[in-house]
NUDONU-549532 format. One record per residue (C-alpha): residue number from 1; residue in one letter; x, y, z. Coordinates in nm, 4 decimals, m for minus. Each point is the difference from the previous one (the first is absolute). Example, Ala and Ser with C-alpha at 12.3 -4.5 7.8 and 13.67 -1.06 7.14 Angstrom:
BEGIN
VEXKE     i   aa         c1         c2         c3
VEXKE     1    A     1.2300    m0.4500     0.7800
VEXKE     2    S     0.1370     0.3440    m0.0660
//
This chain:
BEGIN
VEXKE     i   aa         c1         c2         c3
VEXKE     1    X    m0.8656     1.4089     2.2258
VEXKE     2    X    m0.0755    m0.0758    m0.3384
VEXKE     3    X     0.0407     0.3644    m0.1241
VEXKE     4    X     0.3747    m0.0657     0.0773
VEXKE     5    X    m0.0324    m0.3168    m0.1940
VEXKE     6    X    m0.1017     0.1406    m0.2636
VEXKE     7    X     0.2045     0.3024    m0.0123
VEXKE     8    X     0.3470    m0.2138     0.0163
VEXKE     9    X    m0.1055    m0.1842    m0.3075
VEXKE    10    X    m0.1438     0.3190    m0.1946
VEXKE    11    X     0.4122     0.0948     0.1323
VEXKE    12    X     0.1658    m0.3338    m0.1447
VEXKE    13    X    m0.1813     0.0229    m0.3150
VEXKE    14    X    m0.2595    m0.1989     0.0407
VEXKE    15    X    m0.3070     0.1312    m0.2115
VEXKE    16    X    m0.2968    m0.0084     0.2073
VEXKE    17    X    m0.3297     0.1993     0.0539
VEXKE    18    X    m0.2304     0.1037     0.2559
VEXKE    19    X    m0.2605    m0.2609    m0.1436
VEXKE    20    X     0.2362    m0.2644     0.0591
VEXKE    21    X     0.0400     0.0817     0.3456
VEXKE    22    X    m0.3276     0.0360     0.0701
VEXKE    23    X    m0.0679    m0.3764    m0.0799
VEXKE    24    X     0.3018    m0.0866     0.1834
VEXKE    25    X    m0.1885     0.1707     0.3278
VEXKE    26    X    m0.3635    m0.1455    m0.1438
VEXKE    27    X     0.1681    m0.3586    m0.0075
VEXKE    28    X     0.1432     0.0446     0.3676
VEXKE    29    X    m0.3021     0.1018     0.0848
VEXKE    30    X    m0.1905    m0.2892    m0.1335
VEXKE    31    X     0.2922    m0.1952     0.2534
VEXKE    32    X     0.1619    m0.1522    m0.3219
VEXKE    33    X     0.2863    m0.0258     0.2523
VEXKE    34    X     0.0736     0.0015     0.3074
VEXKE    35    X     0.2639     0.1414     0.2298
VEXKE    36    X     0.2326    m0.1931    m0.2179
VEXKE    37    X     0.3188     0.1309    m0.1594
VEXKE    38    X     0.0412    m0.2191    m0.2716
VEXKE    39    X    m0.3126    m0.0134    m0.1122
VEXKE    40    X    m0.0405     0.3725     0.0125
VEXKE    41    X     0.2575     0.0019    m0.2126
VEXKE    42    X    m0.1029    m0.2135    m0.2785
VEXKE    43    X    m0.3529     0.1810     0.0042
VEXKE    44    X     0.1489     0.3554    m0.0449
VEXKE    45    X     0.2365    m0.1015    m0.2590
VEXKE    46    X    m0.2945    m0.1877    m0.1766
VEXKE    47    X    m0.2131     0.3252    m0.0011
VEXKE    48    X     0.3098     0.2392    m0.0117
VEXKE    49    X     0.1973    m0.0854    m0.2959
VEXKE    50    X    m0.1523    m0.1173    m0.3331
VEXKE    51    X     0.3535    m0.0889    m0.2025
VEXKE    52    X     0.2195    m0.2849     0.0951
VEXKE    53    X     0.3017     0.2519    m0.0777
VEXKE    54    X    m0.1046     0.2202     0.3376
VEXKE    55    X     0.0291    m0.2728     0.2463
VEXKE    56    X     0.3573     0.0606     0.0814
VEXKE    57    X    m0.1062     0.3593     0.0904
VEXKE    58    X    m0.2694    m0.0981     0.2040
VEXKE    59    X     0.1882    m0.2468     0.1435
VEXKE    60    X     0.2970     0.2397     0.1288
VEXKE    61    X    m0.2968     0.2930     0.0673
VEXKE    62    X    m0.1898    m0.2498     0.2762
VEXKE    63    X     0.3638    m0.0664     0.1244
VEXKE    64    X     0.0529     0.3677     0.0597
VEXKE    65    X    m0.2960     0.0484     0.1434
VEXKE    66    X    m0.0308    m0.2374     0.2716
VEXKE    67    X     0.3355     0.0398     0.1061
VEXKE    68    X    m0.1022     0.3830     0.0134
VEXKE    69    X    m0.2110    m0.1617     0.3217
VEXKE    70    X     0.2115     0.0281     0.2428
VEXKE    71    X    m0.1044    m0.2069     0.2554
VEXKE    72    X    m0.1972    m0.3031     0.0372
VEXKE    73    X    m0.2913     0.1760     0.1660
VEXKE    74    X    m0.0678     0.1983    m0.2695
VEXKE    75    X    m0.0109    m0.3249    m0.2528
VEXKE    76    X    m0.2682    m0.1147     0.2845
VEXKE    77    X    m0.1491     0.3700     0.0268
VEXKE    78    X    m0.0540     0.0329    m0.3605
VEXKE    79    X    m0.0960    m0.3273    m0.1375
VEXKE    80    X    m0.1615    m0.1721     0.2730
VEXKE    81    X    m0.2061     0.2210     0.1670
VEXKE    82    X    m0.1265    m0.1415     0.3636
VEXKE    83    X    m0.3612    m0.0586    m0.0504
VEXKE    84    X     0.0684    m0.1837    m0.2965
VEXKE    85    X     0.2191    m0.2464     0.1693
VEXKE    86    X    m0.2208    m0.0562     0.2678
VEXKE    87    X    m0.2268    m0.1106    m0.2327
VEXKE    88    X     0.2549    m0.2363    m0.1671
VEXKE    89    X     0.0344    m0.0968     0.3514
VEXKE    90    X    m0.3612    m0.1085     0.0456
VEXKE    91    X    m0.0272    m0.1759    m0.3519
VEXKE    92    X     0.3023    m0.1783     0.0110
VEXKE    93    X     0.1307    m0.0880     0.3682
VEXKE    94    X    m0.1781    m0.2126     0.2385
VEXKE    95    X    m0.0842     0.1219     0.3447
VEXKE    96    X     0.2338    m0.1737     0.1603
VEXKE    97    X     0.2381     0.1366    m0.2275
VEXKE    98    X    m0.0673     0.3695     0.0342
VEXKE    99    X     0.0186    m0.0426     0.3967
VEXKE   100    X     0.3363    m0.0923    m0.0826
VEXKE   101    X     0.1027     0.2513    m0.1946
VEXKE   102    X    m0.1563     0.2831     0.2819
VEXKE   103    X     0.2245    m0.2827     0.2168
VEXKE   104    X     0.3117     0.2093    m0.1587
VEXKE   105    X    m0.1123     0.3148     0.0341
VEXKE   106    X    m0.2059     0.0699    m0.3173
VEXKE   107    X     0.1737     0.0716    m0.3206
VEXKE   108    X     0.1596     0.3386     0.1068
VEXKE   109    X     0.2110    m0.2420     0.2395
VEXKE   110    X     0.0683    m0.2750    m0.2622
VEXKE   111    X     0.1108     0.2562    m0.2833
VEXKE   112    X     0.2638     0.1942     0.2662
VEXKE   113    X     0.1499    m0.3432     0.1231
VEXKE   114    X    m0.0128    m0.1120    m0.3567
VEXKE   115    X     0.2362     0.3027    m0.0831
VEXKE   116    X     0.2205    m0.1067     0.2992
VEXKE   117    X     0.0434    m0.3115    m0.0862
VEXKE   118    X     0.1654     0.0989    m0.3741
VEXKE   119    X     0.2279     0.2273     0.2154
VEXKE   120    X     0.1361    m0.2323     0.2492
VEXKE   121    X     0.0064    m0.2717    m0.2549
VEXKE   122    X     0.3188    m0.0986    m0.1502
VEXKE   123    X    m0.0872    m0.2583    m0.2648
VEXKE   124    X    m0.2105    m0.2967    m0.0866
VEXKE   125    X    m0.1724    m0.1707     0.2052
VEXKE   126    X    m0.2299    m0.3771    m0.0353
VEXKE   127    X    m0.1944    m0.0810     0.3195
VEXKE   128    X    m0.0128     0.0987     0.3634
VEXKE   129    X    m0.2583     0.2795     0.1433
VEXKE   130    X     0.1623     0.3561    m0.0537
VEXKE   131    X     0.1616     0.1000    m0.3124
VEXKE   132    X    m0.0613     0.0248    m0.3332
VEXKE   133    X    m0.0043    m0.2905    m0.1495
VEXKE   134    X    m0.1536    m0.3227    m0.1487
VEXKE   135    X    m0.1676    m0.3188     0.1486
VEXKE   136    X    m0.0471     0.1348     0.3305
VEXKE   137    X    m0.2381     0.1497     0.2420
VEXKE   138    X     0.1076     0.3630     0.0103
VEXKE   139    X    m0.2642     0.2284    m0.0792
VEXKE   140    X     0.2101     0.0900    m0.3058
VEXKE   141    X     0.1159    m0.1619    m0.3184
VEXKE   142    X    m0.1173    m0.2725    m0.2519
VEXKE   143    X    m0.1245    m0.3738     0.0323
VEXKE   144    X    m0.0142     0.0359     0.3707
VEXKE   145    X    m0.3159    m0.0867     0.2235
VEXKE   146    X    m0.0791     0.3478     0.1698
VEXKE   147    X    m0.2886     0.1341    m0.0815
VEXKE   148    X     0.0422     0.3147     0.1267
VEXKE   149    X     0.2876     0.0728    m0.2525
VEXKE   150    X     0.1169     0.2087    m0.2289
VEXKE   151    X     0.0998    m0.2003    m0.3252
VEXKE   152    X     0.3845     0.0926    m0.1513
VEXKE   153    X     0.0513    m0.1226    m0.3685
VEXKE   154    X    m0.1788    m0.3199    m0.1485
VEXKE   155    X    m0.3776    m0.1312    m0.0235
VEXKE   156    X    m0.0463    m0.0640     0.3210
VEXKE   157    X    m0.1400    m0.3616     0.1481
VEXKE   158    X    m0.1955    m0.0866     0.3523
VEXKE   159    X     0.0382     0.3591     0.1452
VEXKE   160    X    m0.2708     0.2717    m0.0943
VEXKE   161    X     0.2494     0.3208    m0.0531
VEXKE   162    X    m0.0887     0.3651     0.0742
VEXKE   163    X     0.2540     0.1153    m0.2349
VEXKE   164    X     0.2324    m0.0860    m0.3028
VEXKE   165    X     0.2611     0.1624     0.0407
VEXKE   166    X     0.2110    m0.0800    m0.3668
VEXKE   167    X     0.2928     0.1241    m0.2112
VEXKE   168    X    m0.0795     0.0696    m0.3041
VEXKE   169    X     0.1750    m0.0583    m0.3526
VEXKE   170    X    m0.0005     0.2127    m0.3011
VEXKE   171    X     0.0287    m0.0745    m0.3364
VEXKE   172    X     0.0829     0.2477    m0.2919
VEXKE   173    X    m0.2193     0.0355    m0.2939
VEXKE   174    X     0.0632     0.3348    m0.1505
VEXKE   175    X    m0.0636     0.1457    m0.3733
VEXKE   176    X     0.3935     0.1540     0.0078
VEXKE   177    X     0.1909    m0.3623     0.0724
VEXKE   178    X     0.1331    m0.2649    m0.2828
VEXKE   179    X    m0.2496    m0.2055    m0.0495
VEXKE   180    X    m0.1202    m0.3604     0.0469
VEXKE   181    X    m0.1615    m0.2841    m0.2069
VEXKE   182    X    m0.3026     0.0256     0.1944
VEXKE   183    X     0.0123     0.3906     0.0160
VEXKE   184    X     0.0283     0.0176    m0.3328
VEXKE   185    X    m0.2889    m0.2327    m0.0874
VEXKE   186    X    m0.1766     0.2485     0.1965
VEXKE   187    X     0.0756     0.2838    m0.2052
VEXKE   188    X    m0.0845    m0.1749    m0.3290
VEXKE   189    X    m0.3292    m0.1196     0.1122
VEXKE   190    X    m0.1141     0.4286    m0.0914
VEXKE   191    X     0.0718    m0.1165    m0.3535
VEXKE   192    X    m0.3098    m0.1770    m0.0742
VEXKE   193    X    m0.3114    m0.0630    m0.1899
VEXKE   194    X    m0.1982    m0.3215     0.0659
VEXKE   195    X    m0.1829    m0.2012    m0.2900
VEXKE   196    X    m0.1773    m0.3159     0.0377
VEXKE   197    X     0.2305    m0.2183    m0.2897
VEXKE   198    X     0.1285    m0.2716     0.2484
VEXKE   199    X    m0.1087    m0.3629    m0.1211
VEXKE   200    X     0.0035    m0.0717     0.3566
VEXKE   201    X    m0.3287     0.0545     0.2222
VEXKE   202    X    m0.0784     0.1634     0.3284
VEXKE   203    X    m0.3294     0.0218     0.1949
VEXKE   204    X    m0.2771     0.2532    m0.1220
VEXKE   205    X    m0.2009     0.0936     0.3322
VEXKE   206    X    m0.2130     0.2902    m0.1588
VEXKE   207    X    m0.0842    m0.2136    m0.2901
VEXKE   208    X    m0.0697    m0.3053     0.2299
VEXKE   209    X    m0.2252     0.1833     0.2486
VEXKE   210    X    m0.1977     0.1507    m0.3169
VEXKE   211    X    m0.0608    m0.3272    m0.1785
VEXKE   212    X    m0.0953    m0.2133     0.3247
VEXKE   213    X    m0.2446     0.2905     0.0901
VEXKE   214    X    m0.1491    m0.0806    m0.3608
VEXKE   215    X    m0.0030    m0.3674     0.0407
VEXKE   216    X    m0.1896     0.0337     0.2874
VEXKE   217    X     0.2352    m0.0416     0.2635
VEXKE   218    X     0.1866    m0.2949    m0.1380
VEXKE   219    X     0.3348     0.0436     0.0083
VEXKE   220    X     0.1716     0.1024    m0.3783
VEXKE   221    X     0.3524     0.0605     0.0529
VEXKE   222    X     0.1738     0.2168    m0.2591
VEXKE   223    X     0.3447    m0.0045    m0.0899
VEXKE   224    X     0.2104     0.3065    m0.2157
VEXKE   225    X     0.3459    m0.0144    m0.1610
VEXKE   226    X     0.2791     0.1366     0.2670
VEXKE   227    X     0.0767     0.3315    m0.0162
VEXKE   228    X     0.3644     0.0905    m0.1305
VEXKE   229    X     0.2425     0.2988    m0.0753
VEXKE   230    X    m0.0580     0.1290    m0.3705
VEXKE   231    X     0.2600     0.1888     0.0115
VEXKE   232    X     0.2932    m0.0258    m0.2513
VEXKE   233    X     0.3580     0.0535     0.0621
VEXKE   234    X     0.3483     0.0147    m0.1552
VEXKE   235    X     0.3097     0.0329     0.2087
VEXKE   236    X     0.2947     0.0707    m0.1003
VEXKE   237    X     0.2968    m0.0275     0.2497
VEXKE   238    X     0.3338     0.1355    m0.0041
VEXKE   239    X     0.2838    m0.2385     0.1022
VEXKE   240    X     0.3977    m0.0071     0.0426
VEXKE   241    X     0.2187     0.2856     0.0858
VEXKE   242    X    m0.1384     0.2777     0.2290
VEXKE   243    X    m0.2972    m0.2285     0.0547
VEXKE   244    X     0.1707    m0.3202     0.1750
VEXKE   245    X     0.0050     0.1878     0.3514
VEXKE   246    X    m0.4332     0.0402    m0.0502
VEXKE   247    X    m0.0336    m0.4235    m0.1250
VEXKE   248    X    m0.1731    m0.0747     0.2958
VEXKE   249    X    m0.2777     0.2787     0.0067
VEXKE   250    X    m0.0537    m0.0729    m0.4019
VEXKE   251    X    m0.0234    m0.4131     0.0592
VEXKE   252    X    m0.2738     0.0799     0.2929
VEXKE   253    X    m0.1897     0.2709    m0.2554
VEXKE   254    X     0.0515    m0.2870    m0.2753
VEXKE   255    X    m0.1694    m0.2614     0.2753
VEXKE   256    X    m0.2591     0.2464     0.1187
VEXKE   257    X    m0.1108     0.0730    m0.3654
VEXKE   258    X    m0.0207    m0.3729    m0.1141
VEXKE   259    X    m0.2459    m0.0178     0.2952
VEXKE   260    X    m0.2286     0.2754    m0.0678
VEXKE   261    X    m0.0201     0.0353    m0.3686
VEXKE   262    X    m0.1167    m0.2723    m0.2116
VEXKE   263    X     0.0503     0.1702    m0.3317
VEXKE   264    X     0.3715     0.0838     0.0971
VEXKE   265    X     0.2942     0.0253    m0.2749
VEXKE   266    X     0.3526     0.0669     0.0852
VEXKE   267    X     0.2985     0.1064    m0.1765
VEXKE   268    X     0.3973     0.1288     0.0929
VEXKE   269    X     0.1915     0.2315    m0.1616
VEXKE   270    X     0.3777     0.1466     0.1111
VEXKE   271    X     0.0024     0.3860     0.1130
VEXKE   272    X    m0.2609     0.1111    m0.2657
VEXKE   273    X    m0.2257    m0.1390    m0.2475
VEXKE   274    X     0.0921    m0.0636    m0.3921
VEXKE   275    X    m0.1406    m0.2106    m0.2504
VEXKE   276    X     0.0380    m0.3340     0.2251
VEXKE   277    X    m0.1019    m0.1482     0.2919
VEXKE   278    X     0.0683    m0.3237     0.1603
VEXKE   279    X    m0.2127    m0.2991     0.1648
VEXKE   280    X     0.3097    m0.1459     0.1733
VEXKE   281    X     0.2735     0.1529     0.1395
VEXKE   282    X     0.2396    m0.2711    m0.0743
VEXKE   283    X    m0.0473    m0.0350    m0.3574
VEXKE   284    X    m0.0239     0.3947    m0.0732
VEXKE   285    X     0.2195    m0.0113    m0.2603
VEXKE   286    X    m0.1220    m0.2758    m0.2028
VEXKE   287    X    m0.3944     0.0266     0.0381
VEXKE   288    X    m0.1560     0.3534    m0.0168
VEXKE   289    X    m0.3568     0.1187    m0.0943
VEXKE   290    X     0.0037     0.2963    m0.2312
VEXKE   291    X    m0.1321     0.3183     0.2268
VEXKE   292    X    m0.2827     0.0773    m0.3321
VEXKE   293    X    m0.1492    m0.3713     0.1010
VEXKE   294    X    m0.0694     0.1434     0.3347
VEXKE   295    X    m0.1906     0.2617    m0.1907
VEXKE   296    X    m0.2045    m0.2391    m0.2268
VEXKE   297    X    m0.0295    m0.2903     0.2296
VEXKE   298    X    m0.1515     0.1784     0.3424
VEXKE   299    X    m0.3303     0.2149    m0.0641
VEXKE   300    X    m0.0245     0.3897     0.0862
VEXKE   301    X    m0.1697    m0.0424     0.3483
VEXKE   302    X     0.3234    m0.1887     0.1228
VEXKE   303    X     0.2036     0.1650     0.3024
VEXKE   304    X     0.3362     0.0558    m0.0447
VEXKE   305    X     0.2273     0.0248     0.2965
VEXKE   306    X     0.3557     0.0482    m0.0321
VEXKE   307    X     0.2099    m0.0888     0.2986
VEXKE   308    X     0.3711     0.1281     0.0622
VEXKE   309    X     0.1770     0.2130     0.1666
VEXKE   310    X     0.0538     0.2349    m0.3631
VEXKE   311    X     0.3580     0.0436     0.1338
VEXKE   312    X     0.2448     0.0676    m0.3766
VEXKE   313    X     0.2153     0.2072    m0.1719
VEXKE   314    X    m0.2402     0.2599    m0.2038
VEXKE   315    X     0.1236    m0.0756    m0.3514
VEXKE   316    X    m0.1514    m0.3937     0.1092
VEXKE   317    X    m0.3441     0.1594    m0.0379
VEXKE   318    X     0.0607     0.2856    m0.2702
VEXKE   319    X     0.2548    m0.1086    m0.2262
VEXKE   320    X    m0.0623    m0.2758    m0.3255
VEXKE   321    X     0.3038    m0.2794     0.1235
VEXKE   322    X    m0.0453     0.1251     0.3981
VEXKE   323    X    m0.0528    m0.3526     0.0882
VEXKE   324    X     0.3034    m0.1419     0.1820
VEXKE   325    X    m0.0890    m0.3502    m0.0982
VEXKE   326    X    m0.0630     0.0377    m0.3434
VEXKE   327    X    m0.0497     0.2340    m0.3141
VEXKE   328    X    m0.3595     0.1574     0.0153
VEXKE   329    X    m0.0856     0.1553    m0.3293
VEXKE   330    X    m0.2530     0.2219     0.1934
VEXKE   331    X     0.0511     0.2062     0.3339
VEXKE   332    X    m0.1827    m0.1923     0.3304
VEXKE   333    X    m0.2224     0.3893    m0.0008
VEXKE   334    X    m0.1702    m0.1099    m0.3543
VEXKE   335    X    m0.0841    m0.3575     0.1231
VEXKE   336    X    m0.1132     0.1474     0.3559
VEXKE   337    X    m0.2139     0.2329    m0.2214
VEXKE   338    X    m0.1722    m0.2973    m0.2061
VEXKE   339    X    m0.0777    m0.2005     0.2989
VEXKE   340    X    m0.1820     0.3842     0.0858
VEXKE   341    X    m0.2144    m0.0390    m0.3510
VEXKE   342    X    m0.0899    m0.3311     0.0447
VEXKE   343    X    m0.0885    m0.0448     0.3255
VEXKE   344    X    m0.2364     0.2309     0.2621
VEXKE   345    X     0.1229    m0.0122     0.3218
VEXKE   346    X     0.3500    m0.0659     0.0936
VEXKE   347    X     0.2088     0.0480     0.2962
VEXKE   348    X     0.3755    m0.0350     0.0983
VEXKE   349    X     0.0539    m0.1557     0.3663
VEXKE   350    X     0.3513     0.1232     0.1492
VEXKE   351    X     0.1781    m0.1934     0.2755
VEXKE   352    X     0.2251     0.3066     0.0872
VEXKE   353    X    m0.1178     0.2285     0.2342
VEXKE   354    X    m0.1737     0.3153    m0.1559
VEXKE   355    X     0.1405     0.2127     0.1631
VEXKE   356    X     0.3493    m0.0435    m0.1876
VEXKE   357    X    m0.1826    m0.0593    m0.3483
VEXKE   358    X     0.1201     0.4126    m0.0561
VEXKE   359    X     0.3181    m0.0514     0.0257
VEXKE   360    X     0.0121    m0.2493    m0.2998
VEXKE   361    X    m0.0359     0.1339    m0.3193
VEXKE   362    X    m0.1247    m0.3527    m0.1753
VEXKE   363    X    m0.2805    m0.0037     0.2502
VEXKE   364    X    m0.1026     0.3334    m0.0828
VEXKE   365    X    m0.0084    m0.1078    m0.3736
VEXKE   366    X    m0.1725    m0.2711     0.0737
VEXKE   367    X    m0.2956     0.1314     0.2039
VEXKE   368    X    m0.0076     0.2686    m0.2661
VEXKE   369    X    m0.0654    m0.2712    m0.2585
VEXKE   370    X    m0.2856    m0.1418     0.2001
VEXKE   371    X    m0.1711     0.2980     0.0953
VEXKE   372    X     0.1578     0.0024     0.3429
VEXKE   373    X    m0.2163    m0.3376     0.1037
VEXKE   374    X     0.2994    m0.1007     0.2376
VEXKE   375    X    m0.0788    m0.1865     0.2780
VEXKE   376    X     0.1983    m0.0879     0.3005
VEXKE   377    X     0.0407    m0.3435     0.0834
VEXKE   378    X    m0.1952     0.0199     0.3595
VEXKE   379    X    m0.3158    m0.0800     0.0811
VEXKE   380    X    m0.0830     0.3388    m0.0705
VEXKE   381    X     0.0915     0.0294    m0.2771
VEXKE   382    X    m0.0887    m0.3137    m0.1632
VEXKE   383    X    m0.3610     0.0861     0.1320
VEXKE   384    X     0.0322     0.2890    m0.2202
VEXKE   385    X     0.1368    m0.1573    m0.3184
VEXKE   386    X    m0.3224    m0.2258     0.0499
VEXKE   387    X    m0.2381     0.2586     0.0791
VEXKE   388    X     0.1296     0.1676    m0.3403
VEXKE   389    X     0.0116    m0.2682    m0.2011
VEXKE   390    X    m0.4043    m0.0722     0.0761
VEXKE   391    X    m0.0805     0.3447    m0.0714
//
């Protein structure tokens, strides 16, 4: 059973190994769960995937799967094998209760008139003693009082169920799809380095078990500055024009980043950048901060991410006057190229998807300028910008 498992999610991408699926059958051996859907679920996808970005393929992989079972005796065949259950049986149900259940014929029988049931039924039902349904006494349902049941949707109540028989929802998480605040707090979170320099305090337990053993046995609780991101990092953001249809993804980025990075600076510039940059979009023309004061203000072992969508006529990037805003004494490439000599690690995230970037020739000058560190703007390949920029 779980060879096919694991073969449709090796088939919907989902990296796994062998190893992996051996503690997935080690932990159902150990009885981690039981005959249990759901929870099956959550425990192979625990011990199955390892990156938040694969659930959505896991998710649609366990979908195809199960529904490759065609019939409900071989969901019972393969997951619930019968000695096991009549050991649930004598764990779980009183006597009187499992005289009850052989009352119906034993599971075989309550399984095949389950199946009936859904086939002559015709829609909901609440209460009464045959169909489908809720607050009654049929033998199948939810919040009913038959013991003998099999359970349909909910947590249950009085009645001990033999099955759950649930519809399942699934949620998409994927490394190709725009992304989320939350999604990309995730993806930021690579691009770290921890230092104790908080002023606040958090628990020590290593250094509190070590000095209580040396006071003999009195307790000497120890207390260390919090932990917090080191890492420093300028931001530069594109805005107006080509970029007002990607506002949304660049405000949630903007969020994202305020969250994660304590030693965060951020800066716009229009199409390219010149020998300004701006604090505040609304005042852009009155109050701008020399690009150079970038340079002598923020220390070598800052980031630098540029964010836009590097969408321009050529001559905005090559030529001295390109800018369509104002008169730049020097082409975009030469300031591009000092932001290169004064900073180590830089990286340009794009919000259009890469695979037009070759048909526009400003992209391609772009990435050229940067040593082709483009990134998508995905979860992907955000991940990657990240995992670059800690290198």
């Amino acid at each position: 059973m779980l060879i096919n498992l694991f073969n449709t999610l090796k088939d919907t991408g989902v990296p796994c190994s062998l190893r992996e699926l051996l503690d997935l059958l080690n932990a159902l051996d150990k009885r981690l769960v039981f005959a249990n859907t759901e929870e099956f679920y959550f425990l192979s996808r625990a011990i199955l995937v390892k990156d938040e970005k694969n659930y959505d393929k896991f998710d649609r992989a366990f979908d195809i799967y199960f529904k490759g079972l065609e019939t409900l005796d071989d969901v019972i065949q393969a997951l619930i094998p019968d000695e096991w259950l009549r050991k649930e049986f004598e764990k779980f149900l009183t006597p009187e209760e499992l005289e009850k259940i052989k009352s119906m014929g034993g599971l075989e029988k309550l399984l095949d008139e389950f199946k009936k049931r859904l086939e002559e039924q015709k829609g909901r039902h609440e209460g009464g003693d045959k169909w489908v349904g809720t607050g009654g006494t049929s033998p199948y349902g939810n919040s009913g009082m038959n013991p003998e049941g099999i359970r349909v949707g909910g947590e249950g109540k009085q009645n001990k169920a033999v099955k759950v028989w649930e519809k399942r929802d699934f949620k998409n998480l994927d490394d190709s799809i725009e992304l989320g605040t939350r999604n990309i707090k995730i993806a930021l979170r690579r691009l770290r380095k921890f230092v104790r320099e908080s002023h606040n305090e958090e628990f020590d337990l290593d250094g509190t078990i070590k000095s209580t053993a040396k006071n003999a046995g009195l307790l000497d609780i120890k207390m260390v500055p919090e932990k917090a991101n080191a890492v420093k990092v300028i931001v530069l953001f594109d805005v107006g024009g080509s970029m007002d249809p990607h506002v949304k993804i660049c405000e949630e980025l903007f969020s994202a980043c305020k969250t994660e990075f304590k030693n965060l600076e951020y800066f716009y510039f229009h199409n390219f950048i010149y020998e300004t940059v701006w604090k505040d979009n609304t005042r852009r023309h009155n109050e701008r901060i020399e690009t150079t004061e970038l340079f002598q203000k923020y220390s070598q072992d800052y980031k630098i991410i540029f964010i836009g969508d590097a969408t321009m006529a050529p001559y905005e990037i090559t030529n001295a006057g390109g800018s369509i805003e104002h008169w730049n004494e020097e082409p975009g490439s030469v300031w591009m190229k000092k932001f290169f000599a004064n900073y180590e690690k830089l990286i340009w995230l794009n919000p259009v998807p890469e695979d037009h970037w070759d048909y526009s020739s400003s992209i391609e000058l772009s990435r050229a300028l940067i040593d082709d560190q483009m990134y998508p703007l995905t979860l992907k390949g955000l991940e990657d910008g990240m995992s670059f920029l800690t290198k």
